[in-house]
N, C-alpha and C positions, 0 to 999 in steps of 0.2 A: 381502349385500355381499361382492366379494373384493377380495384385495388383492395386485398385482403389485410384487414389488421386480425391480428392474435392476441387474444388477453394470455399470457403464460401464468401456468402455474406448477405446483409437483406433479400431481397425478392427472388432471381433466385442463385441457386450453380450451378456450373459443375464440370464432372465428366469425367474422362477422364481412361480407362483401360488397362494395360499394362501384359506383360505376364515374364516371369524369366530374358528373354535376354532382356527385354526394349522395346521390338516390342508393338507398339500402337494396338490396336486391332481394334479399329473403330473409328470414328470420335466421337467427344467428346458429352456429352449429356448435355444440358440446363435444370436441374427441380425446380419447384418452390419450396419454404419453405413450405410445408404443406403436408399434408397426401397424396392430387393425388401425388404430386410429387417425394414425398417418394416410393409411388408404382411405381411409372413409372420408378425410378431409380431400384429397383428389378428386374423388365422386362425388361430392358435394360441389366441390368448383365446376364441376366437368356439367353436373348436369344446371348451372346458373351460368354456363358461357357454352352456347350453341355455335355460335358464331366464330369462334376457338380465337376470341380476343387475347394479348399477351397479357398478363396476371402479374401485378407488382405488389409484394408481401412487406407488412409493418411489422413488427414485434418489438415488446420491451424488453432492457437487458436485466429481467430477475432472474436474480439469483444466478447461479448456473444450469437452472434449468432453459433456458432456451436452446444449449445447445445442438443439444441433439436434435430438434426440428429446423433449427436453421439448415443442421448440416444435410437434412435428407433434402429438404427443398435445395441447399444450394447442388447437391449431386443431380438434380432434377433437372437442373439452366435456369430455375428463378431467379429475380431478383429481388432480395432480401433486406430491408431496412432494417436494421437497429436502432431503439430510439431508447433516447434517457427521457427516465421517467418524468422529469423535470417538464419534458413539452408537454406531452399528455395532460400534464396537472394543470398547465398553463389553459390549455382549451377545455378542459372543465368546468375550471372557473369561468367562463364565457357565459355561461349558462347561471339562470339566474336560482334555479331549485335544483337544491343539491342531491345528487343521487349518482352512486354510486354501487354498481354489479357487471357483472365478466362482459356480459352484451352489452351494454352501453360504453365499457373500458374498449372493448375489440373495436367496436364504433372508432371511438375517439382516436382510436390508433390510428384507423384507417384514413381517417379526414388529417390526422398531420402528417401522414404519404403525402395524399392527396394536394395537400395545399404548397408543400415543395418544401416544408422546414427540416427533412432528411433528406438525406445522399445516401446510397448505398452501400453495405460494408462485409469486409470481408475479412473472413476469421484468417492469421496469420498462417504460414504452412505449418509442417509437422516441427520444422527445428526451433521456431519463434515459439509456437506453441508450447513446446517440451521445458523452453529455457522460462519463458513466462510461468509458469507452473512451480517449475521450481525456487523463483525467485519471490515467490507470493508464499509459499511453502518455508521458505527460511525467515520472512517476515512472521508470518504468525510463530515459528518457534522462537525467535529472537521476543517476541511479545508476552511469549507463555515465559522466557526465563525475566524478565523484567517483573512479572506479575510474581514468582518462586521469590525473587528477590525483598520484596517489597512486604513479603510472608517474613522471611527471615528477621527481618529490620523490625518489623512489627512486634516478633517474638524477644529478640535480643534487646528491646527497649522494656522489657518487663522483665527478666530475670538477671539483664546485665547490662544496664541502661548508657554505663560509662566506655561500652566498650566502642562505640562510634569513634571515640576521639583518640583511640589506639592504634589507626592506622588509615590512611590517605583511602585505603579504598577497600572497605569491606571483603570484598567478593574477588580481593589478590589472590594469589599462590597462600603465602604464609599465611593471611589472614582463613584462608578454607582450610588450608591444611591444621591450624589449630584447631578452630571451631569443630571440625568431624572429629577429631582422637579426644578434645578436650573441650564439650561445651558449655557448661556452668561457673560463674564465677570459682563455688567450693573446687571442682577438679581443676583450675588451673592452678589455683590459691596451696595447692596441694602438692603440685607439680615443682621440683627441685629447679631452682635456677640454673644449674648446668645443663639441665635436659630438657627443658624449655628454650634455653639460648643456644642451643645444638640442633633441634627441630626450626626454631627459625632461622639460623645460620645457613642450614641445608636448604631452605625453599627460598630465601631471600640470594642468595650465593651472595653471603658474606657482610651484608648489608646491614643485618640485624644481629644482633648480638646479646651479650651480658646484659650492657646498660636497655634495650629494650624490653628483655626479660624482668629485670628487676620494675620497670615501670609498670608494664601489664601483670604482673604480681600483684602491684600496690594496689591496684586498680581493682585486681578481684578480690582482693582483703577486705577492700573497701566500698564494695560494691552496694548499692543501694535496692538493689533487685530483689522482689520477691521469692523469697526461698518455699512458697507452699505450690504444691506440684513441677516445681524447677527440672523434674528427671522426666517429664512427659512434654514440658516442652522442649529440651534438647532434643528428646528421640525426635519430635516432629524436625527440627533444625536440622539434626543429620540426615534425617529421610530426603526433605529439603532440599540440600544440599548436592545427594547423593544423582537427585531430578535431574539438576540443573548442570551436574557436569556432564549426564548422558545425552541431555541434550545440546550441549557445545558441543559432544564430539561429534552428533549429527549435525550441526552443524556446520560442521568443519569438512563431512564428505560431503552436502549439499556446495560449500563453496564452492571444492575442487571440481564437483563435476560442474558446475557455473561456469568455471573460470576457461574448464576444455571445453563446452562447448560455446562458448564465446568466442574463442580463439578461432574455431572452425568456420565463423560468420566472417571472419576476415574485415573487419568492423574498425575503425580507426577512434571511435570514440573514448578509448583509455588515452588518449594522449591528449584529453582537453586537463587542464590543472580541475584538479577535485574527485573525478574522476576514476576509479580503479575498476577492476574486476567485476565484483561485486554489483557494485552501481554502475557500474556501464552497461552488464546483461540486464539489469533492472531495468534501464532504461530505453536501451535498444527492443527489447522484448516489447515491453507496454505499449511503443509507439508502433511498432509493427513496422508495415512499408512508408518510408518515408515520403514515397510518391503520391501517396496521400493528401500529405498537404500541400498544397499549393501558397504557402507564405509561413512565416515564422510564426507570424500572429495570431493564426489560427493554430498550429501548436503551441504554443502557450496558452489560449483559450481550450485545448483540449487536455492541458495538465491543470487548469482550471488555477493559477498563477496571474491570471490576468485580472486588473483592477478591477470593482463594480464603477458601474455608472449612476449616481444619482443629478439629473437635471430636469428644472419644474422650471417652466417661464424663464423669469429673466436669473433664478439662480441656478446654478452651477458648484456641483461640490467637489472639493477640491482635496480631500481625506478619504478617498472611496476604498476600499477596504476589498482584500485578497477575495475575488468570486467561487474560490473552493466551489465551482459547479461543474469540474472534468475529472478526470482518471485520478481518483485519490492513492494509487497505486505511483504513478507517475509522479506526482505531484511530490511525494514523500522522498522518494528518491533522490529529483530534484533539488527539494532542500536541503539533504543533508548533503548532495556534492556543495553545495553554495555555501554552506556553513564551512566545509573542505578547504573550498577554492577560496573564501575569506580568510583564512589565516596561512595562507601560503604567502612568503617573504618574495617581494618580488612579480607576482603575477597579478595582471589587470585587473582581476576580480577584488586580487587583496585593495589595489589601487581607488576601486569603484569602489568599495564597503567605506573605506575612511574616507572618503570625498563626501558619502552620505550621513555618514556619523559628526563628519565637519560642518554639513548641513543643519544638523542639530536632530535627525532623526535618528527615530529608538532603534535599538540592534535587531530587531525583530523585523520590522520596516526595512533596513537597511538591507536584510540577508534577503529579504525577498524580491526586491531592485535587483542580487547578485541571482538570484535564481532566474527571474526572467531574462537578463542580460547574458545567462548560461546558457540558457533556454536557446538565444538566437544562434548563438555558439554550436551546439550541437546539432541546432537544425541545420546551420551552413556544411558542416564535417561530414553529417550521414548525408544531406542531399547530393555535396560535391564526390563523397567518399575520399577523400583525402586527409592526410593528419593535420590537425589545428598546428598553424604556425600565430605565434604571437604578434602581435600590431609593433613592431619598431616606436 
């Protein structure tokens, strides 16, 4: 048997081949991303294995560029290792003079094949694929309007500093719908209390009125905000604004199509508490085939949720801290069902959070006790495929 690592990159991998005992077989090969270079890497193997030994391929997971070579090798019946960069760097350091380039990376790939710290892996089919995509795709847009927001907040603390404490949540109905028709202190200050309290009346349904009116009046009368360039930072605010609701409404058809094809996976994961649509293709998607793992622990260890370990001789630490060294994809999701399933009245989760809280540990610590405890949860539902019934 040999074994091939791949240093990935955008344009140009290398490739570098090794035989059982580690012995390098040739000098490493350069091919580009694309079809010649695909072939060329064939012919390079073909002519350092006469013998037509079976060929076992390393590769790191950068970026998204490896995809595309996995996927021709795996069309091919190789088998394919994905490694986190995390080993690689590990056997680097091994070495006492630090050097670092594509042949010596391909190298190192191939020696942690070789040494057996991967198992082989395989990208999910077309519908895991499709719904993972899109679930990493409404992540970064939900990131891009947190980041619009954060603009907004910035701005409105300079030209109308008081208006924070005008309403529970900035980025409401009423609070948007003000801010875009009327964003400077002067044009709200200007604005009739009857048609101010008719405009929030209409976006509140009925909640807001006169007397809120008359408050956010006083508020911009009295505003403390810079009035020199005050009409170029609203334009920014409405433009702002304008982003971030085009972007919820993508948001809103990425849901939906989430939600159908989730439903189509026939998946009983919405029925663990915390859980919904959303986060359930999140997490079904990430993990892929459940058959995978072989114990809960090692999913949890793959959504990187699992404690570190610090122990030297006779000490042993006992505060080891979340190893964030798996699927930061996964992992997030996770948390936020645990955060979910912590404030649900009644379910075990909520039960587990306040036993840990009663323990005297911080909310942060505590959620993440409910995330790996969730964690076992959904490995038992997807591995049995049955819907979570609760513990009596």
């Amino acid at each position: 048997m040999l074994i091939c690592g791949i240093d990935i990159a955008k344009h140009k991998h290398e490739a570098s081949l090794v035989d059982e005992s580690g012995k390098l077989l040739s000098k490493s090969l350069r091919f580009s991303n694309d079809n010649s270079g695909a072939a060329s890497l064939l012919e390079y193997l073909s002519k350092l294995n006469p013998d037509d030994q079976d060929i076992i391929f390393g590769m790191e997971a950068t970026g998204h560029y490896w995809l595309a070579l996995y996927s021709f090798l795996f069309d091919k019946g190789f088998t394919v290792n994905v490694i986190n960069p995390i080993q690689t760097d590990a056997l680097r350091n091994v070495f006492i003079r630090k050097t670092k380039n594509d042949s010596k990376d391909s190298y190192l790939i191939a020696e942690t094949v070789r040494m057996g710290y991967t198992s082989s892996t395989l990208l999910p089919d077309d519908a895991l694929l499709g719904l993972r995509q899109l679930c990493r795709h409404r992540t970064d847009l939900v990131d891009m309007t947190s980041e619009l927001k954060c603009k907004i907040i910035g701005l409105l603390d300079r030209i109308f500093p008081e208006y924070a404490k005008l309403f529970s949540d900035t980025f409401g109905k009423s609070s948007v719908e003000l801010l875009s028709k009327h964003t400077t202190p002067e044009e709200i200050a200007e604005l009739s209390s009857k048609k101010l309290a008719t405009l929030l009346g209409k976006c509140s349904r009925g909640r807001f009125g006169t007397e809120k009116a008359e408050q956010i009046k006083a508020a911009a009368k009295n505003s403390f905000g810079i009035r020199l360039g005050a009409d170029i930072f609203a334009l920014q605010i409405r433009q702002l604004l304008d982003q971030i609701m085009l972007i919820e409404d993508q948001i809103s058809v990425i849901e939906a199509e989430m939600e159908t094809r989730l439903s189509s996976l026939n998946s009983c994961i919405t029925t663990i508490p915390g859980i919904g649509p959303v986060l359930g293709a999140a997490i079904v998607s990430e993990i892929g085939d459940i058959s995978a793992f072989t114990s809960a622990e090692k999913l949890v260890a793959f959504a990187g949720i699992d404690p570190s370990v610090v122990q030297s001789g006779n000490f042993e630490g006992t505060r080891g801290k979340m190893s964030k060294r798996g699927s930061p994809h996964l992992r997030r999701a996770l948390w936020l069902a645990a955060q979910r399933a912590a404030n649900l009245d009644g379910s075990i989760f909520r039960t587990f959070y306040l036993k840990k809280i009663s323990e005297g540990k911080h909310h942060f610590t505590a959620i993440g006790a409910v995330a790996r405890k969730l964690t076992y949860t959904v490995f038992a539902v997807l591995r049995d495929n049955k819907p979570y019934v609760p513990i009596a």
